[in-house]
C-alpha positions as CSV (number, residue, x, y, z in Angstrom):
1,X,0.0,0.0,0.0
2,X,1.3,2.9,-1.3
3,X,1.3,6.6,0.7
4,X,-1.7,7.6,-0.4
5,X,-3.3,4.9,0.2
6,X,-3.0,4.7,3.4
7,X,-4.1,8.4,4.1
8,X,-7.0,7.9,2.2
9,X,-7.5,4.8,4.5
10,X,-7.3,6.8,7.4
11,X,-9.5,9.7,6.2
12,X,-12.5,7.2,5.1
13,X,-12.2,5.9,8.9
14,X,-12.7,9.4,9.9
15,X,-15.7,9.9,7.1
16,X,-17.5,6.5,8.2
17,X,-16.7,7.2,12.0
18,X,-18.7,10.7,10.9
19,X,-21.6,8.9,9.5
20,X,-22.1,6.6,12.2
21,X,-22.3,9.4,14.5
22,X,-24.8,11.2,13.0
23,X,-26.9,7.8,12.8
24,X,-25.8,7.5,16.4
25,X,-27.0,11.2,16.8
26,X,-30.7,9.9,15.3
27,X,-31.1,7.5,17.3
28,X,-30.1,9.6,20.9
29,X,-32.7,11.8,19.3
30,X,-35.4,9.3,18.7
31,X,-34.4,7.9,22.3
32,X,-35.3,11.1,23.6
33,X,-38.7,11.5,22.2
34,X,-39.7,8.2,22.9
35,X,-38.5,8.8,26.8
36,X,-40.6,12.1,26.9
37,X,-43.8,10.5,25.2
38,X,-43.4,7.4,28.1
39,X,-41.9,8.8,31.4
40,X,-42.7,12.0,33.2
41,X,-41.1,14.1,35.9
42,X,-37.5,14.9,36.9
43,X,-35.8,11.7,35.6
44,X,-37.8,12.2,32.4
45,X,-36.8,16.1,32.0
46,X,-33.3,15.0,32.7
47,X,-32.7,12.4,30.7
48,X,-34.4,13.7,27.5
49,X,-32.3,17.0,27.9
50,X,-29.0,15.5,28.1
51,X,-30.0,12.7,25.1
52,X,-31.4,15.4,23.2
53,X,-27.9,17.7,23.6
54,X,-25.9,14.8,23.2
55,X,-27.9,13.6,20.2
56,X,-28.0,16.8,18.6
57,X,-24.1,17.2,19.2
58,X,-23.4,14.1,17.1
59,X,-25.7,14.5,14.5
60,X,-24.2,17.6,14.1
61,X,-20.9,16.7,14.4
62,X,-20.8,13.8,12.8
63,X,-22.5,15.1,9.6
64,X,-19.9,18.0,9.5
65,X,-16.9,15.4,10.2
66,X,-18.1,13.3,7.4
67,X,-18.5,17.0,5.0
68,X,-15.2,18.1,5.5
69,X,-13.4,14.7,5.0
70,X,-13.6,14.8,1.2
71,X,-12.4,18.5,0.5
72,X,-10.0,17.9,3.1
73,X,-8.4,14.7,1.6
74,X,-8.2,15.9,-1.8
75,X,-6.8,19.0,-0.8
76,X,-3.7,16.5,0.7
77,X,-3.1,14.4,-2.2
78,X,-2.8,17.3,-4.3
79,X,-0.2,19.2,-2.3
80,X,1.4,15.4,-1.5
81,X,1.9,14.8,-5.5
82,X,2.8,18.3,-6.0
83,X,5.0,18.4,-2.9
84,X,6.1,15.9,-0.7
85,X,8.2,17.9,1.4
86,X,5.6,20.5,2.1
87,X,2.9,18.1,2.7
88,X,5.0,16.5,5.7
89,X,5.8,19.9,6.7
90,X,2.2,20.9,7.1
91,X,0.6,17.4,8.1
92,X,3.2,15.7,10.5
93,X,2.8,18.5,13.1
94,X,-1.0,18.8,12.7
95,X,-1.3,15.2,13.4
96,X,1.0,15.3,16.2
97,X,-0.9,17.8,17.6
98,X,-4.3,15.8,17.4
99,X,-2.4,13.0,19.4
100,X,-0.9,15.4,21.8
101,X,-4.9,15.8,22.9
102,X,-6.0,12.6,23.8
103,X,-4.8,11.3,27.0
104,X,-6.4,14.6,28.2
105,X,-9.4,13.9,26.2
106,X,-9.8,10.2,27.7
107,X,-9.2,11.5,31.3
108,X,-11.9,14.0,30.7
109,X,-14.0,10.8,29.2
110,X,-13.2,9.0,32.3
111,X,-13.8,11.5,34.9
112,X,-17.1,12.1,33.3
113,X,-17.7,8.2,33.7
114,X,-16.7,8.1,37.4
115,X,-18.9,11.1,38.1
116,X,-21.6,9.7,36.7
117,X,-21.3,6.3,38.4
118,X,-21.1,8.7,41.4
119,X,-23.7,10.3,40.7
120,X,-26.2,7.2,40.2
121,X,-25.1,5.2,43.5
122,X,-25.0,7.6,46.0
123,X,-27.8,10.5,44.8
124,X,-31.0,8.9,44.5
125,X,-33.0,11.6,42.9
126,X,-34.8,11.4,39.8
127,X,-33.5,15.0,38.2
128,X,-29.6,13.6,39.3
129,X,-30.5,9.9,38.1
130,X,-31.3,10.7,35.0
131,X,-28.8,13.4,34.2
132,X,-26.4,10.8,35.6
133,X,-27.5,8.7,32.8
134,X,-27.1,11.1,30.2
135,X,-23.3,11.8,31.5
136,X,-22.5,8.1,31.1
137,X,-23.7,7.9,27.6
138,X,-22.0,10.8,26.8
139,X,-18.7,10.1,28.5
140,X,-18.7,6.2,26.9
141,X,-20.0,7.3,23.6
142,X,-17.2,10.1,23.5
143,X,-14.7,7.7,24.6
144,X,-15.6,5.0,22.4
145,X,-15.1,7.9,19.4
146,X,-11.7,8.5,20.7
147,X,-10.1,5.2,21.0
148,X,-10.9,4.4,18.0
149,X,-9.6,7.3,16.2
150,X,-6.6,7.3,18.2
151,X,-5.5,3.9,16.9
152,X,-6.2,5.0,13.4
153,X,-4.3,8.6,14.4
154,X,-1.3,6.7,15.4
155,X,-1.2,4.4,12.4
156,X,-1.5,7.4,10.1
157,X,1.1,9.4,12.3
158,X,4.0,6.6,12.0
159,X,3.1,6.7,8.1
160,X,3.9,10.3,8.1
161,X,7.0,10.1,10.0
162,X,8.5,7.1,7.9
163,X,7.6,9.9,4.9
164,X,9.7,12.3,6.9
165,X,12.8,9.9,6.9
C-alpha cells in the first residue's frame, strides 16, 4: 500500500466514523422523544435533555466530520503529488498535535464516567439519576469515538513520519 493509500484509509475511517455518528445522533434523538412520550417528571426532563444535547451534538458533528473529509483529503493528495516535502511539513505537526490531545481527552471521558457512576449510586433523585445517565452515555460514547480514532491517528502518524525519513 502505497502513501496515499493509506491516508486515504485513514481519512474514510474518519468519514464512516462521521456517518455513524450522526446515525448514532438519530437514534439519541429518537431515544429522547420516545422517553418524553413514556416517562414523566425529573428523571424524564433530565434524561431527555442530556439525550437530546448529546444527540444533537453528534448529528451535528458527525454530519460536519463526514462534510469536511472529502475537500479535506483531496486537498492532501494534491499538495502530497505536488510536494512531498511541504505536505510533511504541514501534516506531521497537525497530526502530532491531534495526538498530543488525547490522554487529556480520555481522562476527561473518564472523569465524566466516574462522576456519573457517582452520581447514580449515591444520589437517589430522579432529576440527578437521569442526568447521571445522560453523563455516562455521553462520556462512553465520547470515549468509544476517541479510542478508536486514536488507533487509526497513530497508524497514520507513523506513516507520516517514515515519509519524513
Amino acid at each position: 500500500m502505497d502513501f496515499v493509500d493509506a491516508m486515504q484509509a485513514y481519512f474514510a475511517g474518519e468519514k464512516l466514523t462521521g456517518l455513524l455518528f450522526a446515525a448514532y445522533g438519530v437514534v439519541l434523538l429518537g431515544a429522547a422523544f420516545w422517553l418524553h412520550r413514556t416517562h414523566e417528571g425529573g428523571f424524564m426532563w433530565a434524561i431527555v435533555i442530556a439525550l437530546g444535547v448529546l444527540g444533537l451534538g453528534a448529528l451535528v458533528g458527525g454530519s460536519i466530520l463526514a462534510w469536511k473529509t472529502g475537500p479535506q483529503v483531496d486537498a492532501l493528495v494534491s499538495l502530497y503529488r505536488e510536494d512531498v516535502g511541504a505536505f510533511v511539513a504541514q501534516e506531521l505537526p497537525r497530526m502530532q498535535k491531534v495526538n498530543a490531545n488525547w490522554v487529556r481527552l480520555e481522562a476527561v471521558w473518564t472523569v465524566l464516567i466516574v462522576v456519573a457512576l457517582v452520581l447514580l449510586w449515591s444520589v437517589k433523585r430522579d432529576w440527578v439519576i437521569g442526568t447521571a445517565l445522560g453523563l455516562l452515555v455521553a462520556g462512553t460514547s465520547a470515549m468509544l469515538l476517541d479510542v478508536f480514532a486514536e488507533r487509526r491517528a497513530l497508524v497514520y502518524t507513523a506513516r507520516l513520519e517514515t515519509l519524513a525519513r
